[in-house]
Backbone as JSON Lines, residues from 0, in Angstrom:
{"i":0,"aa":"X","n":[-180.56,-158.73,-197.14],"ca":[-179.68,-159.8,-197.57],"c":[-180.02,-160.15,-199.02]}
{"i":1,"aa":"X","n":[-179.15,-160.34,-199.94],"ca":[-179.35,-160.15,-201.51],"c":[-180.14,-161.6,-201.35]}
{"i":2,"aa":"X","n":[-180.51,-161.69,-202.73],"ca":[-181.23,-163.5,-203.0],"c":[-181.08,-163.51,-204.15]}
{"i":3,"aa":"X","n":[-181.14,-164.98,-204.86],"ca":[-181.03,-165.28,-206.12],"c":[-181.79,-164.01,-206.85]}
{"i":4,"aa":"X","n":[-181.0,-163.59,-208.4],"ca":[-182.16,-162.64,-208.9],"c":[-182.83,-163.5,-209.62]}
{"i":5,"aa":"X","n":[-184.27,-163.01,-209.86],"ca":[-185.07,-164.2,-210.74],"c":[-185.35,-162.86,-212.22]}
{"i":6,"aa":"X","n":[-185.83,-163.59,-212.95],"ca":[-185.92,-162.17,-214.53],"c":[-187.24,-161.41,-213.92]}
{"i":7,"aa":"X","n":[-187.6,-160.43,-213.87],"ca":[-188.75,-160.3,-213.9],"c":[-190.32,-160.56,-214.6]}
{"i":8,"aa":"X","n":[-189.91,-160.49,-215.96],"ca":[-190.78,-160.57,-217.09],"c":[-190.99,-162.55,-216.53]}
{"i":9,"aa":"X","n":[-190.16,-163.54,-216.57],"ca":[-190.51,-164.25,-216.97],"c":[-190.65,-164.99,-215.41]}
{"i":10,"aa":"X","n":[-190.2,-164.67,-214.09],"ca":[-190.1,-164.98,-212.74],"c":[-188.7,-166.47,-213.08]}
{"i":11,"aa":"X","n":[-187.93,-166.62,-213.71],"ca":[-187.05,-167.6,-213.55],"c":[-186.03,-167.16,-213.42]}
{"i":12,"aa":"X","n":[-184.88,-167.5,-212.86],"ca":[-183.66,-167.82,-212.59],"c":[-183.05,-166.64,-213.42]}
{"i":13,"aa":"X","n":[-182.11,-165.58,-213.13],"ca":[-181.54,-164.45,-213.97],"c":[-179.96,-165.36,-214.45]}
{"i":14,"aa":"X","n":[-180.31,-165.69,-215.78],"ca":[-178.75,-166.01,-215.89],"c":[-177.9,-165.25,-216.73]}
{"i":15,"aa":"X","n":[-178.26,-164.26,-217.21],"ca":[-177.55,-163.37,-218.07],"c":[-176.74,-163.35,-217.46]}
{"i":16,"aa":"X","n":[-175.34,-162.97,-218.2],"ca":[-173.9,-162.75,-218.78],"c":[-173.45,-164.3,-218.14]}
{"i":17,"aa":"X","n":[-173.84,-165.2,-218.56],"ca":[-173.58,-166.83,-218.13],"c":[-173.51,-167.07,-216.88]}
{"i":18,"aa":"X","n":[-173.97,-166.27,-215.76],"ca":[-173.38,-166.33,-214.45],"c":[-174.85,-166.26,-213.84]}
{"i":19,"aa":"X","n":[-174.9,-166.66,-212.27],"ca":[-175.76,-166.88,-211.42],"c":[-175.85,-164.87,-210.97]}
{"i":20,"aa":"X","n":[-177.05,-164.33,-210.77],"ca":[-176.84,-163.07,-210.56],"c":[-177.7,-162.42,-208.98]}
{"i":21,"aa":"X","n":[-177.63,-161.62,-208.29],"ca":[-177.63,-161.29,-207.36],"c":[-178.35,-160.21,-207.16]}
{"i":22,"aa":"X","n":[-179.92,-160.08,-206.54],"ca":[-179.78,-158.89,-206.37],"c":[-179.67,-157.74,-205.14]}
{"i":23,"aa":"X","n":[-179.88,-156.44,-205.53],"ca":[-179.2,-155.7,-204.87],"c":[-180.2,-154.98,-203.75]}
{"i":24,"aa":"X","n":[-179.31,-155.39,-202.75],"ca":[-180.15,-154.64,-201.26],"c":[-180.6,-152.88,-201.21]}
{"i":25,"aa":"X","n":[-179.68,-152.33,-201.49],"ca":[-179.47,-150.9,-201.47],"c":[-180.51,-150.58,-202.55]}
{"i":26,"aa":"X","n":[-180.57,-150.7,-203.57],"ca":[-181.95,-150.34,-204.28],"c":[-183.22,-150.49,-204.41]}
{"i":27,"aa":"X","n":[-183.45,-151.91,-203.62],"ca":[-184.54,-152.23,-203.01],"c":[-185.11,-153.05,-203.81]}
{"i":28,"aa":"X","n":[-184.13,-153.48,-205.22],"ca":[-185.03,-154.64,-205.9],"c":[-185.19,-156.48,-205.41]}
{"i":29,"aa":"X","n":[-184.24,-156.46,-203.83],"ca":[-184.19,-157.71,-202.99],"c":[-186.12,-157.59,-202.83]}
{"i":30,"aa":"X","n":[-186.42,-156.4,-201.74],"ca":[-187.83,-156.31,-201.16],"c":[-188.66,-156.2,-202.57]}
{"i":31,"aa":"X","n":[-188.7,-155.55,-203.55],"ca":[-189.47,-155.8,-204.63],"c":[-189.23,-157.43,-205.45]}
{"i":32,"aa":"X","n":[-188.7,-157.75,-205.52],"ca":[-188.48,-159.58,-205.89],"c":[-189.1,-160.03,-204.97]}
{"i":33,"aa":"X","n":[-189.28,-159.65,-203.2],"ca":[-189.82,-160.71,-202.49],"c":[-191.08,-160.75,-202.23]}
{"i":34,"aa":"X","n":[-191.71,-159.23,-202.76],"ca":[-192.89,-159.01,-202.76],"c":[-193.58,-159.46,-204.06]}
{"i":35,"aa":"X","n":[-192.98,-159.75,-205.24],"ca":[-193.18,-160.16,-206.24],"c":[-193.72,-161.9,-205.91]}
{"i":36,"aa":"X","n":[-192.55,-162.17,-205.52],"ca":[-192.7,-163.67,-205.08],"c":[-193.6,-164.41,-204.45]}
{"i":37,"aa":"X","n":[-194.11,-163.42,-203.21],"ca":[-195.19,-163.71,-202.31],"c":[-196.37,-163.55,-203.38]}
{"i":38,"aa":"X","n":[-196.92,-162.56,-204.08],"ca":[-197.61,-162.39,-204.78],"c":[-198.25,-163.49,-205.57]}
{"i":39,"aa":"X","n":[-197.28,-164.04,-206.39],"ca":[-196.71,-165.47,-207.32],"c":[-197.44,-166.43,-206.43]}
{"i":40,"aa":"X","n":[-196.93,-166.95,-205.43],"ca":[-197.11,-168.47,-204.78],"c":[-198.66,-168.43,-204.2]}
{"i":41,"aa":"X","n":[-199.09,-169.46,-204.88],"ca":[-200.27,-169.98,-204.47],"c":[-201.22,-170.76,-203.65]}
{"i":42,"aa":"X","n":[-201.81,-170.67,-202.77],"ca":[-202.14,-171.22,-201.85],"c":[-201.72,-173.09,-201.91]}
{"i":43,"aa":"X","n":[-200.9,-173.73,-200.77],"ca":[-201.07,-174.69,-201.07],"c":[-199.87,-175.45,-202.04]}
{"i":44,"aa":"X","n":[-199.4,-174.12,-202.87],"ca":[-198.23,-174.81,-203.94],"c":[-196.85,-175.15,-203.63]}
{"i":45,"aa":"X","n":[-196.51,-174.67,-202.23],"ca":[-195.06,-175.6,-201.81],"c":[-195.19,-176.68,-200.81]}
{"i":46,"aa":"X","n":[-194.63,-177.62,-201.51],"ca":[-194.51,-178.81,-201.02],"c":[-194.47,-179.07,-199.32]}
{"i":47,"aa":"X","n":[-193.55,-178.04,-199.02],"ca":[-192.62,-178.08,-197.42],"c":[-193.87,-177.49,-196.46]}
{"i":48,"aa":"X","n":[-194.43,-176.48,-197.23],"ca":[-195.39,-175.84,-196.11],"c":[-196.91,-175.43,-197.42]}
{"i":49,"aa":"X","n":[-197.84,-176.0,-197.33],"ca":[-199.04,-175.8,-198.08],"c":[-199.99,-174.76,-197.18]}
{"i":50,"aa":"X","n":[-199.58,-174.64,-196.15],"ca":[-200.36,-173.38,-195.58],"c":[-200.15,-171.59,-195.91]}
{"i":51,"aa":"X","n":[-198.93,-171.48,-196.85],"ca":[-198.35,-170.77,-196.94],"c":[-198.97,-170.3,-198.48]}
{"i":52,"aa":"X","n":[-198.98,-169.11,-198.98],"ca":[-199.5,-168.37,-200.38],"c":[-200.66,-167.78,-200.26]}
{"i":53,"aa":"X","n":[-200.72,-167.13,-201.47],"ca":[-202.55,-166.44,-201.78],"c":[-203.06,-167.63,-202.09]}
{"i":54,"aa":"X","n":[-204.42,-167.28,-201.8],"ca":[-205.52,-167.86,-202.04],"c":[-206.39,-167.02,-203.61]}
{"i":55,"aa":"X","n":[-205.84,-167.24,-204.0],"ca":[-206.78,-166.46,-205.56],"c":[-207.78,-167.62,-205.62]}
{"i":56,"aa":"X","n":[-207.46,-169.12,-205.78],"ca":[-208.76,-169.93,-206.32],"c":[-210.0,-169.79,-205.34]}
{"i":57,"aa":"X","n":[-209.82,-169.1,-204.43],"ca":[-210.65,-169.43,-202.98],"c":[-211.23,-167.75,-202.68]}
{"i":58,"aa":"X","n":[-210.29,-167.03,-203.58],"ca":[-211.55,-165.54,-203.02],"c":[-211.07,-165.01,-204.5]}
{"i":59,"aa":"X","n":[-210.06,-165.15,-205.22],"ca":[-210.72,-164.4,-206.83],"c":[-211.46,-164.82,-208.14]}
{"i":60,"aa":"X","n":[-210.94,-166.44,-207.91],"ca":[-211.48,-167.19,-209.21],"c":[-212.37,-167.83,-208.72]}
{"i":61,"aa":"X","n":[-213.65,-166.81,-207.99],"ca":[-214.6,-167.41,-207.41],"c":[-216.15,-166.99,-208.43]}
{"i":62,"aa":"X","n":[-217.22,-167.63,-208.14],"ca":[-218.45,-167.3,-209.14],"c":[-218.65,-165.49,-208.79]}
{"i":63,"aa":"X","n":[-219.01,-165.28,-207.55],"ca":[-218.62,-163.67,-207.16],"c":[-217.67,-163.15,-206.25]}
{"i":64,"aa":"X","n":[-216.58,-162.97,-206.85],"ca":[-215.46,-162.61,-205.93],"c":[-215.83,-160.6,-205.2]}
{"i":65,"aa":"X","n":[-215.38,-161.02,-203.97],"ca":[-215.59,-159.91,-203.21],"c":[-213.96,-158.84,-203.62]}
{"i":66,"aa":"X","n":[-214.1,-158.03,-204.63],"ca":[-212.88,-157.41,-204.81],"c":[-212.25,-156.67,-203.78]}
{"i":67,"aa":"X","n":[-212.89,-156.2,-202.62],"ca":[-212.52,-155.41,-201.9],"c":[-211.73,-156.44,-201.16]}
{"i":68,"aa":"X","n":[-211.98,-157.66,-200.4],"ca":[-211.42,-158.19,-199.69],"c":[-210.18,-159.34,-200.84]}
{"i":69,"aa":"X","n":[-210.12,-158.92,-201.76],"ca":[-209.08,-159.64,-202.68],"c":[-207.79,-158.16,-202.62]}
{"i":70,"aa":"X","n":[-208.3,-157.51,-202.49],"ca":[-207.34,-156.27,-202.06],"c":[-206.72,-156.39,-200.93]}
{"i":71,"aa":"X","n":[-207.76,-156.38,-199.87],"ca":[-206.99,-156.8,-197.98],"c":[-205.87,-157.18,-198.44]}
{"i":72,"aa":"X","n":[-206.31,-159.01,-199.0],"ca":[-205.45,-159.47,-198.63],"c":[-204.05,-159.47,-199.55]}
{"i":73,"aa":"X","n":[-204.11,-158.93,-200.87],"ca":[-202.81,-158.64,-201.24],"c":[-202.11,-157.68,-200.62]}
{"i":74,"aa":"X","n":[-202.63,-156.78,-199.87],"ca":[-201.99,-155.8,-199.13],"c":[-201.47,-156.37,-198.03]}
{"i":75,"aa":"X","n":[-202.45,-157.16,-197.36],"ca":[-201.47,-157.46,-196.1],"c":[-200.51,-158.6,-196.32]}
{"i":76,"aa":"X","n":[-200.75,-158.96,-197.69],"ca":[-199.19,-160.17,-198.02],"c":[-198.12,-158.9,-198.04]}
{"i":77,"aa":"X","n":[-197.92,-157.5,-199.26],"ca":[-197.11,-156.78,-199.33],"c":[-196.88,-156.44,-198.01]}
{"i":78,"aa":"X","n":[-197.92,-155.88,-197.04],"ca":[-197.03,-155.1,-195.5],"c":[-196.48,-156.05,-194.89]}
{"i":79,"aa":"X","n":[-196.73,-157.47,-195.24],"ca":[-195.77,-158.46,-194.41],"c":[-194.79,-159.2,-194.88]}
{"i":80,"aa":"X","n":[-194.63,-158.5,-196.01],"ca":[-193.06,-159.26,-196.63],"c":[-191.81,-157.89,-195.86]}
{"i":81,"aa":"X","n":[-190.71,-159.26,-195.7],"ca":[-189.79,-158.22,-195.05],"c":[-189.15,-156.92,-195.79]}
{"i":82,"aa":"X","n":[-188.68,-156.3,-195.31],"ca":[-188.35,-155.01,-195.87],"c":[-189.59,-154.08,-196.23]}
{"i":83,"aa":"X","n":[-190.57,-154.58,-196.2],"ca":[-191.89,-153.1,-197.11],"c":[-191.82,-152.37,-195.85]}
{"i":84,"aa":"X","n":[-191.74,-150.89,-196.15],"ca":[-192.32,-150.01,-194.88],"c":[-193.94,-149.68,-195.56]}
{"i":85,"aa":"X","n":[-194.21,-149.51,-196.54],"ca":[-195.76,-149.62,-196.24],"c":[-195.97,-149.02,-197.77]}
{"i":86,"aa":"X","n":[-196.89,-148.83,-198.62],"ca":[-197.81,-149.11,-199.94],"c":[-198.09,-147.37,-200.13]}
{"i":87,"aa":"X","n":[-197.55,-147.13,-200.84],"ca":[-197.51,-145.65,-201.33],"c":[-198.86,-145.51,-202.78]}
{"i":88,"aa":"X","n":[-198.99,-146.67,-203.21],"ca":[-199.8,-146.56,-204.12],"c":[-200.55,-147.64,-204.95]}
{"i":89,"aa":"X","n":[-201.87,-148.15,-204.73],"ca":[-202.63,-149.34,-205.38],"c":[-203.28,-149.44,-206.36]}
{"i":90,"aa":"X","n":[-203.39,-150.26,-207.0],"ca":[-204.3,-150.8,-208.02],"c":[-204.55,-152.01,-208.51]}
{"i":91,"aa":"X","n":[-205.79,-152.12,-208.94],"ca":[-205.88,-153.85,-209.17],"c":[-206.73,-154.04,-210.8]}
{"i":92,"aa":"X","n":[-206.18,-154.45,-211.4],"ca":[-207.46,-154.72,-212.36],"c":[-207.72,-156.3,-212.39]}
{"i":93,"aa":"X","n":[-209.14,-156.49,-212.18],"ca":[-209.68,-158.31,-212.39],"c":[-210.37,-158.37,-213.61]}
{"i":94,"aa":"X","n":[-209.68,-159.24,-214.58],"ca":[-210.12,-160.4,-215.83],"c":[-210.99,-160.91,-215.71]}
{"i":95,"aa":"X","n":[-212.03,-160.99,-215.1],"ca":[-212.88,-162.53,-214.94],"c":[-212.94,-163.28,-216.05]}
{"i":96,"aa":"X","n":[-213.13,-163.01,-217.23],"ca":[-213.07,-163.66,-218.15],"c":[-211.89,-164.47,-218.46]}
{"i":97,"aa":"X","n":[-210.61,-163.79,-218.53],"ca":[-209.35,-164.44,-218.59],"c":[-208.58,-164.83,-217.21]}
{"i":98,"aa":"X","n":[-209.26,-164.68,-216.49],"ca":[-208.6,-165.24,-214.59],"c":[-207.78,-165.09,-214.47]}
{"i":99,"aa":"X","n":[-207.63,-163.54,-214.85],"ca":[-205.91,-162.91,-214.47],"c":[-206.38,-161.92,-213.48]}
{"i":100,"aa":"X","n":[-205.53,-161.1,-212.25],"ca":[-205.44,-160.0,-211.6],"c":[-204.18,-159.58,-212.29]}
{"i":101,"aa":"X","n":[-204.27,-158.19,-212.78],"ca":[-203.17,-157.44,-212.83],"c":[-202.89,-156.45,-211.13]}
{"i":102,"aa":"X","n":[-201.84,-156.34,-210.75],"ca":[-201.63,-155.36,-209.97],"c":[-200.9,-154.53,-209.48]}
{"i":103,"aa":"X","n":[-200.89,-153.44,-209.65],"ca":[-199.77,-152.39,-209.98],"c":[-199.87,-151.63,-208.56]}
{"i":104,"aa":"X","n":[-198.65,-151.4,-208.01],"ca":[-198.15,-150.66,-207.09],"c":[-197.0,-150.22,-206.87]}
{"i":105,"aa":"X","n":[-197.28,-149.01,-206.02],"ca":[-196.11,-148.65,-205.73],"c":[-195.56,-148.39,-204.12]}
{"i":106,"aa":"X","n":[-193.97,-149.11,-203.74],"ca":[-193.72,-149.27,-202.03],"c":[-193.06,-148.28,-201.75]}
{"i":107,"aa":"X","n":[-192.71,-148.48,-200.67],"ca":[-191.66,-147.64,-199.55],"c":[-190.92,-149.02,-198.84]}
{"i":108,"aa":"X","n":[-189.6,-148.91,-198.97],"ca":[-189.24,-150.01,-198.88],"c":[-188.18,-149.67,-197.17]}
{"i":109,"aa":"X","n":[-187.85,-150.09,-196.41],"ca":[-187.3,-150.01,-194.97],"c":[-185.43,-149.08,-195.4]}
{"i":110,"aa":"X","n":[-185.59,-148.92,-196.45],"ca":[-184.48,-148.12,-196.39],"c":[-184.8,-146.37,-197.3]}
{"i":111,"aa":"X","n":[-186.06,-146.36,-197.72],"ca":[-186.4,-145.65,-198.08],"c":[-186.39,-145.37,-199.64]}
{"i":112,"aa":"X","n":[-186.28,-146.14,-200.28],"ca":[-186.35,-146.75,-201.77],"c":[-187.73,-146.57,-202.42]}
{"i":113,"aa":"X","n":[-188.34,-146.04,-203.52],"ca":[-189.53,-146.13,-204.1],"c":[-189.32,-147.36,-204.86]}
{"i":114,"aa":"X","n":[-190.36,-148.04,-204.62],"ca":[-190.58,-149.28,-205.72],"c":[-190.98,-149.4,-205.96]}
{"i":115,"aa":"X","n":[-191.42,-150.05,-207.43],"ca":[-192.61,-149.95,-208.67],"c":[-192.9,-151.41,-208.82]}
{"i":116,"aa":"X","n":[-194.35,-152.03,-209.1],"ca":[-194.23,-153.26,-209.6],"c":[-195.06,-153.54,-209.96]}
{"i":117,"aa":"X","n":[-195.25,-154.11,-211.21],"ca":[-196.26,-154.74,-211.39],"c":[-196.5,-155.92,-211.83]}
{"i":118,"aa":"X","n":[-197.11,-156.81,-211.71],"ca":[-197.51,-158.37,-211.95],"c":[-198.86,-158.89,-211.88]}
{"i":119,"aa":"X","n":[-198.97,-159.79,-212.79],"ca":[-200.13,-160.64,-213.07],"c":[-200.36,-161.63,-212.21]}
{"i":120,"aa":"X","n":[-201.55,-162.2,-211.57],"ca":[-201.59,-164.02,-210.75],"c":[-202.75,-163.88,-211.17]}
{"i":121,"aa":"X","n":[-202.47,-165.35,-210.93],"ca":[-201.63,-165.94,-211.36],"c":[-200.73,-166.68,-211.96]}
């Protein structure tokens, strides 16, 4: 089911050509936006449900973060957003200094779509 498109580069609202924009199921950039998204939200940061997001302040922007289990769990946010059929390809790089994760992957999406993505959290 399409959803608002958001820009990628900047995660806001796509309003190019003056219009509200949509994206597209069949290519699979709906499941890559929603995996993007999950990625994004932070433990705690929506109002309606605070049980809901990563936890980066609580296992990456920690004094010794356990990288392996900062992996788990971005993986099992991606295998449980709808549409992923499952993670064709990982990587993570951690900042400690600048308290960024970069993380680059690549999906298999439930219609059989390769998808590429990469993003910073947060």
């Amino acid at each position: 089911m399409p959803d608002l498109k958001l820009n990628p580069q900047t995660w806001d609202l796509d309003l190019s050509n003056s219009a509200i924009n949509l994206t597209d199921d069949a290519s699979g950039e709906t499941a890559t936006q929603a995996v993007g998204v999950r990625l994004k939200l932070i433990l705690g940061e929506w109002f309606l449900d605070t049980r809901i997001g990563m936890d980066y302040f609580g296992t990456a922007f920690v004094k010794n973060p356990n990288l392996a289990a900062i992996e788990a769990m971005i993986q099992a946010a991606i295998l449980d957003t709808p549409g992923i059929a499952r993670i064709v390809s990982y990587s993570q790089v951690f900042d400690r200094a600048g308290r960024q994760l970069t993380v680059t992957c690549t999906l298999l999406d439930d219609e059989g779509n390769t998808l590429n993505l990469q993003m910073t959290a947060p």
